[in-house]
N, CA, C and O atoms as a DFTB+ gen file, in Angstrom:
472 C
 N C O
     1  1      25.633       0.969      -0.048
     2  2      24.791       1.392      -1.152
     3  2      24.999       2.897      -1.371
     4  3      25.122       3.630      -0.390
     5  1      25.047       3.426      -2.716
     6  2      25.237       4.589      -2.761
     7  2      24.127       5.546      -2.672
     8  3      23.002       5.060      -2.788
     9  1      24.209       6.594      -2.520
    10  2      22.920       7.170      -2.839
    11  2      22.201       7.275      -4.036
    12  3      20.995       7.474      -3.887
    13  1      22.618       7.195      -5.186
    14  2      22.504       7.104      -6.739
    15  2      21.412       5.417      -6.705
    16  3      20.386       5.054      -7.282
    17  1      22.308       4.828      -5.749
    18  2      21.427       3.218      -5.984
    19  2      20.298       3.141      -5.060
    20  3      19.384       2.366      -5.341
    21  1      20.243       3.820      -4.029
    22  2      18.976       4.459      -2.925
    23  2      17.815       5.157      -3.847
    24  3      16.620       4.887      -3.730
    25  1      18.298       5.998      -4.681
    26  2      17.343       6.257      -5.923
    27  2      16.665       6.042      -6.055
    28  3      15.519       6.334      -5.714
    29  1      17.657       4.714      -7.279
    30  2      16.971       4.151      -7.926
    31  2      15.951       2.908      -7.664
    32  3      15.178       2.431      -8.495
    33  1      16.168       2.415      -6.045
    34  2      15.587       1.458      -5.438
    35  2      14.301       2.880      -5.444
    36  3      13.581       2.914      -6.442
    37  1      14.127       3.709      -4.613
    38  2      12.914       4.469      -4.620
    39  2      12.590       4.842      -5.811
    40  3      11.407       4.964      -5.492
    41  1      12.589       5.147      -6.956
    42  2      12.153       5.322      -8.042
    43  2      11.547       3.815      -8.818
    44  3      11.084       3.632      -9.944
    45  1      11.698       3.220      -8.089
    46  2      11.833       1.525      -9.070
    47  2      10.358       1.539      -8.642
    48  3       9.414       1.387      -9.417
    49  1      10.242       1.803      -6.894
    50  2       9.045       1.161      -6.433
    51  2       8.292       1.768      -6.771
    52  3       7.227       1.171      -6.929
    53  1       8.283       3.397      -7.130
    54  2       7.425       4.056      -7.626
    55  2       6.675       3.526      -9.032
    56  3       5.446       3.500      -9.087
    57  1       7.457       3.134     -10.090
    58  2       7.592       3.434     -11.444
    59  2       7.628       1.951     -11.925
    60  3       6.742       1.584     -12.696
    61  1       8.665       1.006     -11.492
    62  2       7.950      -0.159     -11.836
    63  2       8.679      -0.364     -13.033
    64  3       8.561      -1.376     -13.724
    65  1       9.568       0.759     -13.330
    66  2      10.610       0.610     -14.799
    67  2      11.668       1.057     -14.806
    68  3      11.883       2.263     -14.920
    69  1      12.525       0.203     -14.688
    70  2      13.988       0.070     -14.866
    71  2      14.662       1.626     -15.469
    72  3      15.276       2.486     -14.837
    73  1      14.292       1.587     -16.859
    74  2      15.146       3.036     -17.322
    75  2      14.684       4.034     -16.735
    76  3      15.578       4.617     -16.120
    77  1      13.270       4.713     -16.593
    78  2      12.868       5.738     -16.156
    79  2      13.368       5.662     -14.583
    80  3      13.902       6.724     -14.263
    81  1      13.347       5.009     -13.868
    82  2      14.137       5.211     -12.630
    83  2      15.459       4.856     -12.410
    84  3      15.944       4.580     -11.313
    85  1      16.092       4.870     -13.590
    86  2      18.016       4.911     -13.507
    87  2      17.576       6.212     -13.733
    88  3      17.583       6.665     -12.588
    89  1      17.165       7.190     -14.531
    90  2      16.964       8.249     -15.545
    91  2      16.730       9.378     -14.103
    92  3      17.303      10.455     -13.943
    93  1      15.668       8.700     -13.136
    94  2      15.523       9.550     -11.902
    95  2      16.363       9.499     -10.886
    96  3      16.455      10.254      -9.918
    97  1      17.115       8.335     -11.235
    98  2      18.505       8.538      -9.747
    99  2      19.621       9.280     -10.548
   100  3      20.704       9.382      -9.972
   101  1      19.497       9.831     -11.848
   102  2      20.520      10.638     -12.086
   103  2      21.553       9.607     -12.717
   104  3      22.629       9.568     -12.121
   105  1      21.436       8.862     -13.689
   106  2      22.041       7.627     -14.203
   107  2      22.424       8.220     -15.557
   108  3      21.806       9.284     -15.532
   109  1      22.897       8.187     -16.411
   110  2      23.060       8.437     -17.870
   111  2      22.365       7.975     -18.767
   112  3      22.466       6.749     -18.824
   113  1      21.537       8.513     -19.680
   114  2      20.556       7.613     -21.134
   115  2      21.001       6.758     -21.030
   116  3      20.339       5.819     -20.586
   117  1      22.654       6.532     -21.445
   118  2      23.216       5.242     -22.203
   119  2      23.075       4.508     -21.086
   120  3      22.118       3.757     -21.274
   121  1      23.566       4.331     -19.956
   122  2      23.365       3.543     -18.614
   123  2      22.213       2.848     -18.867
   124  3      22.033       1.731     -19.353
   125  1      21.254       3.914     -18.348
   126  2      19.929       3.522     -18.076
   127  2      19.319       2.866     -19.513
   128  3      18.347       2.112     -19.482
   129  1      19.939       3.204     -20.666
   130  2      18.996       1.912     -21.416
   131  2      19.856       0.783     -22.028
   132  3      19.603       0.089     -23.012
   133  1      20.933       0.764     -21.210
   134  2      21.390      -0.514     -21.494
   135  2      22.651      -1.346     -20.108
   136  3      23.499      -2.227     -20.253
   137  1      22.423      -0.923     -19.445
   138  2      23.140      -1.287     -18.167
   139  2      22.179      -1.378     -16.959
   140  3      22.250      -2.352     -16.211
   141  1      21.227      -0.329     -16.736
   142  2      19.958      -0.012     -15.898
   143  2      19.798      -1.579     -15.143
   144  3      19.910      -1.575     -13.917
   145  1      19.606      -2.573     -15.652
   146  2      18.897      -3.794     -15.366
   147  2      19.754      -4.696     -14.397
   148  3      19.191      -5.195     -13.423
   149  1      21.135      -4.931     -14.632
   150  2      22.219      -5.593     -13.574
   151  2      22.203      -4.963     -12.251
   152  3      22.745      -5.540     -11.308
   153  1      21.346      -3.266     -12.024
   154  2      21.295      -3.070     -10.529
   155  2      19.975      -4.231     -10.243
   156  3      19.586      -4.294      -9.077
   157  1      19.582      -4.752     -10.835
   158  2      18.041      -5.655     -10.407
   159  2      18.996      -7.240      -9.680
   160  3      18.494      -8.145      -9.013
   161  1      20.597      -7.079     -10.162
   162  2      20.820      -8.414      -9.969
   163  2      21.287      -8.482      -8.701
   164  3      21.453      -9.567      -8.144
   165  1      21.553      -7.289      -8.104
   166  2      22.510      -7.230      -6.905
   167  2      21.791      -7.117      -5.791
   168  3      21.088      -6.116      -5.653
   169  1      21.832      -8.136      -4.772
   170  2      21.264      -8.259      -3.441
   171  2      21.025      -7.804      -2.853
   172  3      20.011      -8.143      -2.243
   173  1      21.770      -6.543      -2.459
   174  2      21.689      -5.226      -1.804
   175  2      20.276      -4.470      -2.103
   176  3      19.387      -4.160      -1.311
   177  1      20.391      -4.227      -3.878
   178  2      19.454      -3.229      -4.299
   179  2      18.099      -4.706      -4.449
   180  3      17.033      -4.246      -4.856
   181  1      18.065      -5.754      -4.272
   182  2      16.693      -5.895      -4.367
   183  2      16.411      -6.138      -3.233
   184  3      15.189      -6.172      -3.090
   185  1      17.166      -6.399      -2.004
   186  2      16.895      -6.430      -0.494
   187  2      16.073      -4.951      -0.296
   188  3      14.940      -4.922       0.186
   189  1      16.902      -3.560      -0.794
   190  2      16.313      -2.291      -0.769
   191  2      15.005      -2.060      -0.943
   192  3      14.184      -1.699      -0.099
   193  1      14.841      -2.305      -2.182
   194  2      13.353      -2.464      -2.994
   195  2      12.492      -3.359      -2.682
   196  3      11.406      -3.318      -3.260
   197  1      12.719      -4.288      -1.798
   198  2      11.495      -5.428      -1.066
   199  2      11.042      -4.735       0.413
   200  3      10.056      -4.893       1.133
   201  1      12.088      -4.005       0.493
   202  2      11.739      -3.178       2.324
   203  2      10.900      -2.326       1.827
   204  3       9.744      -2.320       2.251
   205  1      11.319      -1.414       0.806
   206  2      11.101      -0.261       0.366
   207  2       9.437      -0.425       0.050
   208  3       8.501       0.257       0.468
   209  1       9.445      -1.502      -0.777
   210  2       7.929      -2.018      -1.227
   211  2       7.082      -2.494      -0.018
   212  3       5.873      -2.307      -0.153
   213  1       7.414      -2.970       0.927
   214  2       6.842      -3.402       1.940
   215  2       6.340      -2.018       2.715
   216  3       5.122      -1.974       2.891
   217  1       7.113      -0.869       3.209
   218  2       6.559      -0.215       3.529
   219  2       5.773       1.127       2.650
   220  3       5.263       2.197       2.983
   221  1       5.928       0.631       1.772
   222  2       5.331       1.569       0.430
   223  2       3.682       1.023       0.907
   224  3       2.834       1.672       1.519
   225  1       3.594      -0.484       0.350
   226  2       2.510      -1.077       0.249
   227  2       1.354      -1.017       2.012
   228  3       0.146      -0.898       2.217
   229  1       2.407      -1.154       2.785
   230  2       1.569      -0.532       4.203
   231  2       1.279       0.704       4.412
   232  3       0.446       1.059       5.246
   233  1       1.956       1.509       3.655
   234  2       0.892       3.091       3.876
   235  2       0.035       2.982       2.876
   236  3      -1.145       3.012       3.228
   237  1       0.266       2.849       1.593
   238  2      -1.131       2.803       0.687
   239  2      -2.155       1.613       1.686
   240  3      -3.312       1.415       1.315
   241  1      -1.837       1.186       2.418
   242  2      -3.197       0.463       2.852
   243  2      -3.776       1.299       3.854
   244  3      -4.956       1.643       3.908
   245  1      -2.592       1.686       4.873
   246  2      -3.269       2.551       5.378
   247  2      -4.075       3.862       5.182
   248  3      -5.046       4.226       5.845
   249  1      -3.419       4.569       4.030
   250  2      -4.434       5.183       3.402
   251  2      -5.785       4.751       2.742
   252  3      -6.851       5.368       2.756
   253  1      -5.546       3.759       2.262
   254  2      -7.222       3.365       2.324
   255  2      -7.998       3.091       3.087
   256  3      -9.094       3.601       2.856
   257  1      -7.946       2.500       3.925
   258  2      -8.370       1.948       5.080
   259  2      -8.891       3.675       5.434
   260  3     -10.045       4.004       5.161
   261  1      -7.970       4.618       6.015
   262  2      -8.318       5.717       6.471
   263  2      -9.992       6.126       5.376
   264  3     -11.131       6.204       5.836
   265  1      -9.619       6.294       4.055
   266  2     -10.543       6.805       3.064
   267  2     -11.903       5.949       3.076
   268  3     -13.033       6.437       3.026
   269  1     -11.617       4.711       3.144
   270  2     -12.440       3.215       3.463
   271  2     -13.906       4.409       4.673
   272  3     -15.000       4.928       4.453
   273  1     -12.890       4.280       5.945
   274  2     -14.285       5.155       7.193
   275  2     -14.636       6.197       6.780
   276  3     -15.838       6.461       6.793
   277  1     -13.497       7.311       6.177
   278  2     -14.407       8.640       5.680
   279  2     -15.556       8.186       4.723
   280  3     -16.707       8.558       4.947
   281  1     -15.254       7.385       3.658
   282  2     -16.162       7.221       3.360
   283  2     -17.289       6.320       3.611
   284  3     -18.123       6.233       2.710
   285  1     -17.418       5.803       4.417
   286  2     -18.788       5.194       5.364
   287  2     -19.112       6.559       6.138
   288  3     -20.257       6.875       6.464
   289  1     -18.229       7.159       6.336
   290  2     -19.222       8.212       7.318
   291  2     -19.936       8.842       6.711
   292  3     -21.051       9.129       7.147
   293  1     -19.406       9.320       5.284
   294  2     -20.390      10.411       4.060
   295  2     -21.379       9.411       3.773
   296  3     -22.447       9.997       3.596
   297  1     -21.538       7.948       3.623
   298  2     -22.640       6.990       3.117
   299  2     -23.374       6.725       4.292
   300  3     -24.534       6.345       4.138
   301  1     -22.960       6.841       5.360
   302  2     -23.578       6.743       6.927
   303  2     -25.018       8.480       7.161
   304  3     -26.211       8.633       7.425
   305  1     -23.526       9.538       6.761
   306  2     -24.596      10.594       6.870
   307  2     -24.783      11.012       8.275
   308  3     -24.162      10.385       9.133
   309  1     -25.617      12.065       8.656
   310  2     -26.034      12.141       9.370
   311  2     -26.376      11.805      11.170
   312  3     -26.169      12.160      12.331
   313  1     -27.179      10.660      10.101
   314  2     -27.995       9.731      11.091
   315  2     -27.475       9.707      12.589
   316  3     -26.431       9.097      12.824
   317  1     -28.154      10.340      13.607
   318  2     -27.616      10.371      14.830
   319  2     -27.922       8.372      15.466
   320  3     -27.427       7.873      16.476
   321  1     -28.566       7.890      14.769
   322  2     -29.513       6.730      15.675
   323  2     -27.786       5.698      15.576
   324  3     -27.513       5.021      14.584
   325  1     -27.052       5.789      16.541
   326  2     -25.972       4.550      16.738
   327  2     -26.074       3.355      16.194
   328  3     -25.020       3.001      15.665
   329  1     -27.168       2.395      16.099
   330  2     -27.492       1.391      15.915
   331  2     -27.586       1.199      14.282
   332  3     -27.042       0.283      13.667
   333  1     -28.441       2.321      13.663
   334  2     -28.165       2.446      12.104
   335  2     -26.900       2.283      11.494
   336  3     -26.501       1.443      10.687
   337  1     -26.060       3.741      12.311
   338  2     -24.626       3.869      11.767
   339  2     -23.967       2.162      11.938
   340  3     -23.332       1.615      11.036
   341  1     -24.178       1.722      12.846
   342  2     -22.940       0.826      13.371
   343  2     -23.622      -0.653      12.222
   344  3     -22.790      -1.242      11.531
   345  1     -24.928      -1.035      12.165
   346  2     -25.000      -1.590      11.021
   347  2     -24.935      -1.345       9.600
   348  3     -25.009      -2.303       8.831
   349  1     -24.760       0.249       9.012
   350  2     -24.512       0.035       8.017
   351  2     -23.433       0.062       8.018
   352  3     -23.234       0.575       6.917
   353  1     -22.114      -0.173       8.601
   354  2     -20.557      -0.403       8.969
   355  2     -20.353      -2.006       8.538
   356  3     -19.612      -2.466       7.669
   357  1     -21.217      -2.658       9.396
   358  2     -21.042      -3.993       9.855
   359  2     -21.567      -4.568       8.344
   360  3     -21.000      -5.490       7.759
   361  1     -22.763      -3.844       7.822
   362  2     -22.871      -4.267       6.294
   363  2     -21.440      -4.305       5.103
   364  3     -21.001      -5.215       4.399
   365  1     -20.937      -2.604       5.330
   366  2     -20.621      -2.646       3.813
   367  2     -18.715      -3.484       4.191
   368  3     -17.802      -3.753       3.411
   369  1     -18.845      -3.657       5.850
   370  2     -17.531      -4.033       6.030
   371  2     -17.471      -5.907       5.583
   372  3     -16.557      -6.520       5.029
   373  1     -18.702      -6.375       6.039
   374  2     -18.868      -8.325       5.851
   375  2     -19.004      -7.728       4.330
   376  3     -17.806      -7.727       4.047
   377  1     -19.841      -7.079       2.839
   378  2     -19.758      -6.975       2.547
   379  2     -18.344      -7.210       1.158
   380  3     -18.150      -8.076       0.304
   381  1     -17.688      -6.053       1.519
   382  2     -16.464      -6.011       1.989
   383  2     -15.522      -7.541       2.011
   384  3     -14.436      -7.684       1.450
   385  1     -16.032      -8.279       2.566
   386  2     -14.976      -9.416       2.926
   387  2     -14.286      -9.416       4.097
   388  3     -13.854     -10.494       4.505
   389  1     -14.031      -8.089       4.927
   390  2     -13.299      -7.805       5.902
   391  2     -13.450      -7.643       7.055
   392  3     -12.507      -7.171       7.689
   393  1     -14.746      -7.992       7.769
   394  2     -15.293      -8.173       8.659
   395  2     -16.499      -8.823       9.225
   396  3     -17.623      -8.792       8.722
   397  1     -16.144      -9.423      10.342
   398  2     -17.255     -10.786      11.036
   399  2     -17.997      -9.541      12.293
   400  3     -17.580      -8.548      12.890
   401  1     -18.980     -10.128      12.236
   402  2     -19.826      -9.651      13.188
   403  2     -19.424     -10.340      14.837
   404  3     -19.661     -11.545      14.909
   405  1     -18.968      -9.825      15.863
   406  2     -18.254     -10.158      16.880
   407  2     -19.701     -10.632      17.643
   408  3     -20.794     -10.086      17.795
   409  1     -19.207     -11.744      17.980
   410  2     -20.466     -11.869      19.417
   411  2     -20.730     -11.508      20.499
   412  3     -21.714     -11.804      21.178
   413  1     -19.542     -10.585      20.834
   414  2     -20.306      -9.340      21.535
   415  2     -21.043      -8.470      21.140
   416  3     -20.397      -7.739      20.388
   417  1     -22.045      -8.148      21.236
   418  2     -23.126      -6.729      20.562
   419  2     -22.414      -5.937      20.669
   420  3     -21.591      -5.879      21.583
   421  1     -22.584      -4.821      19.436
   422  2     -22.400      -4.204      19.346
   423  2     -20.892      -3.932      19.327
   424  3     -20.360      -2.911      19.763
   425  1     -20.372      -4.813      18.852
   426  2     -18.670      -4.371      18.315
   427  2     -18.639      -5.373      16.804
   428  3     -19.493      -6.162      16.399
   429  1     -17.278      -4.977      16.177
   430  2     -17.447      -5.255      15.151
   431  2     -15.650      -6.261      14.443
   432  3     -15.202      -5.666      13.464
   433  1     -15.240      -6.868      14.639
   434  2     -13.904      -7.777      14.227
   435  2     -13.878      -7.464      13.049
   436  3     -14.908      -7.585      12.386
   437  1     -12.741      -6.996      12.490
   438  2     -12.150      -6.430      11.344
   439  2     -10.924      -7.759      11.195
   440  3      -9.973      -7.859      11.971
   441  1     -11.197      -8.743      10.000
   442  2      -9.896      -8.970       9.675
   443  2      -9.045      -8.756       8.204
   444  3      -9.722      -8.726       7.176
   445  1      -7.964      -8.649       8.134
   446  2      -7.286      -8.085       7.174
   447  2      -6.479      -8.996       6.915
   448  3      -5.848      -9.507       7.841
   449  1      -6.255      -9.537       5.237
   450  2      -5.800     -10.068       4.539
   451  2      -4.932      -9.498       3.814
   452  3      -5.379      -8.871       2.854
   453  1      -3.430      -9.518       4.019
   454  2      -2.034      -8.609       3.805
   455  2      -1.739      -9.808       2.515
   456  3      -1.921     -11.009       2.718
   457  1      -1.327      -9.332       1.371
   458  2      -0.405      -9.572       0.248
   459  2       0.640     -10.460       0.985
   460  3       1.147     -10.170       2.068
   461  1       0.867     -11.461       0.334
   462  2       2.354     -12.059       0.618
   463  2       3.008     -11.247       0.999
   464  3       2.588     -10.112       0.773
   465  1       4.357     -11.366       1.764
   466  2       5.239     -10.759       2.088
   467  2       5.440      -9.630       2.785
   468  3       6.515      -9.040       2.898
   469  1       3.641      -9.102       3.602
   470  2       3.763      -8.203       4.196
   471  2       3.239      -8.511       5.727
   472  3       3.283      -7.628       6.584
């Protein structure tokens, strides 16, 4: 793969459009609005762009996820009392969809439901 087609596999996942990311791997107008689309046919470059997307799509989760606790802690507040904090967790997480209340006290099972293909 060239680097020109490394690009445009990273620009694709960004952008989601064919010309504007021939246009960002450094492709030619004319290319990119009328040739741009046959890199979509070649195995290589959509093998690229399915990895590429796969680990694209696991850091945006992990960034949420991260933003997800900061923000329970700003809606948490304060509150020194453990037992408050850790149920309003256990709320907005079942809430949420994403977590069962563990039958051990006082812990909390998080499960996560990944997109196809990840």
């Amino acid at each position: 793969m060239t680097k020109q087609q490394h690009d445009f596999c990273i620009a694709f996942v960004e952008t989601r459009s064919v010309k504007e990311s021939a246009l960002k791997a450094g492709y030619s107008e004319s290319y990119a609005s009328t040739k741009a689309y046959n890199l979509l046919k070649e195995p290589e470059i959509m093998d690229k762009i399915a990895y590429l997307e796969k680990s694209y799509y696991q850091e945006q989760f992990k960034d949420l996820a991260l933003d997800s606790v900061k923000n329970l802690k700003d809606i948490i507040g304060d509150d020194t009392n453990r037992a408050t904090q850790l149920n309003a967790i256990k709320y907005a997480l079942s809430m949420a969809g994403i977590a069962d209340e563990s039958a051990e006290s006082g812990t909390i099972e998080i499960k996560v439901k990944l997109p196809d293909g990840l």
